[in-house]
N, C-alpha and C positions, 0 to 999 in steps of 0.2 A: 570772966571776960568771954566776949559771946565770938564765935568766927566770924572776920570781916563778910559783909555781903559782897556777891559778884554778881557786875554786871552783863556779864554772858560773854566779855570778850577771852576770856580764858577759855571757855568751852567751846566756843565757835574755832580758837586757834588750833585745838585740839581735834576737832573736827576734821579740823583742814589738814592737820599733821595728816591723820587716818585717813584721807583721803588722797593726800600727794603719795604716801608710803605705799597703799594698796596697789593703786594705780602704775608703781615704780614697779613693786613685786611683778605683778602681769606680766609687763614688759620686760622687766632681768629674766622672767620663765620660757620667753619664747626665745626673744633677741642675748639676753645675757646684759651684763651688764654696761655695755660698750652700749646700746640701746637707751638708757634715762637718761636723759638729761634734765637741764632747768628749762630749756625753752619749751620743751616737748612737753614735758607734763602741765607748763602754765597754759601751754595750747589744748592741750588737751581735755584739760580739767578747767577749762575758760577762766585762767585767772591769771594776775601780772607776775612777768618774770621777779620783780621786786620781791611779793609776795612767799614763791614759791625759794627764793635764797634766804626770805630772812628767817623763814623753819629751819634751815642748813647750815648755809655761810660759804657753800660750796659745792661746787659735782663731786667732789670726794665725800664728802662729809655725807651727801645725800644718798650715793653708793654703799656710803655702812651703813649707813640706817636702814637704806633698803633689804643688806643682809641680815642685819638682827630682827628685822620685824618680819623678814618671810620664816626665820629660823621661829619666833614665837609661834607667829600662825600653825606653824609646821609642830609646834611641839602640843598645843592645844588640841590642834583638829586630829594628831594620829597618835604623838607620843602619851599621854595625859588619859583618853579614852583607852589604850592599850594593857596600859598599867593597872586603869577599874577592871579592865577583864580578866576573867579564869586563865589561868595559862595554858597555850595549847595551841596546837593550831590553827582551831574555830574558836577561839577567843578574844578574838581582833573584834571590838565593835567599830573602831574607826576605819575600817579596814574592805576593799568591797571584792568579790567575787570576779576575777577576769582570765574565762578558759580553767586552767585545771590549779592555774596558782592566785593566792592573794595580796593583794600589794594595796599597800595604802595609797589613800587619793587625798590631796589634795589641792583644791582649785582656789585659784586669784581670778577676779575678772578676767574677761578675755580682752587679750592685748592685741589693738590693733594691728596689723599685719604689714611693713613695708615691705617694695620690692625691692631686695638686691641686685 
């Protein structure tokens, strides 16, 4: 039996996952989590508040998701390369140079700025 074909709406919806979540990340790194919401990110990301709940179901819901996907990003981009490296000080490939100590980077798009 052969895998059903898809008509792209599965990977477009995933897309769109990837794109509400990155975008949430951002903004939980500046503002914190009190920051995403569903209207904001549908504004932001030009698409309907509809749209951006039926990924969720919820501001809650879209809050954890937003910690688990910045936690993977975070485990990819520093912990994962770490682990490939020699052990050691200067063994951090994920890792970058700042002053006399090193600390990993990781970056999410940059989150627009409200005024408080």
């Amino acid at each position: 039996m052969t895998a059903p074909k898809l008509d792209g709406r599965v990977e477009r919806g995933d897309q769109t996952r990837r794109a509400i979540l990155d975008r949430a990340a951002a903004i939980a790194s500046v503002e914190g989590l009190e920051g995403v919401s569903i209207g904001r990110l549908a504004t932001e990301l030009e698409v309907s508040k509809s749209g951006v709940f039926a990924h969720f179901g919820s501001k809650e819901e879209l809050q954890l998701a937003t910690v688990r996907w910045a936690r993977e990003v975070f485990i990819a981009a520093v912990i994962t390369p770490a682990h490939r490296s020699p052990a050691g000080y200067g063994g951090c490939g994920g890792c970058a140079t700042r002053g006399s100590t090193t600390q990993p980077v990781v970056s999410f798009p940059a989150a627009a700025s409200s005024p408080r």
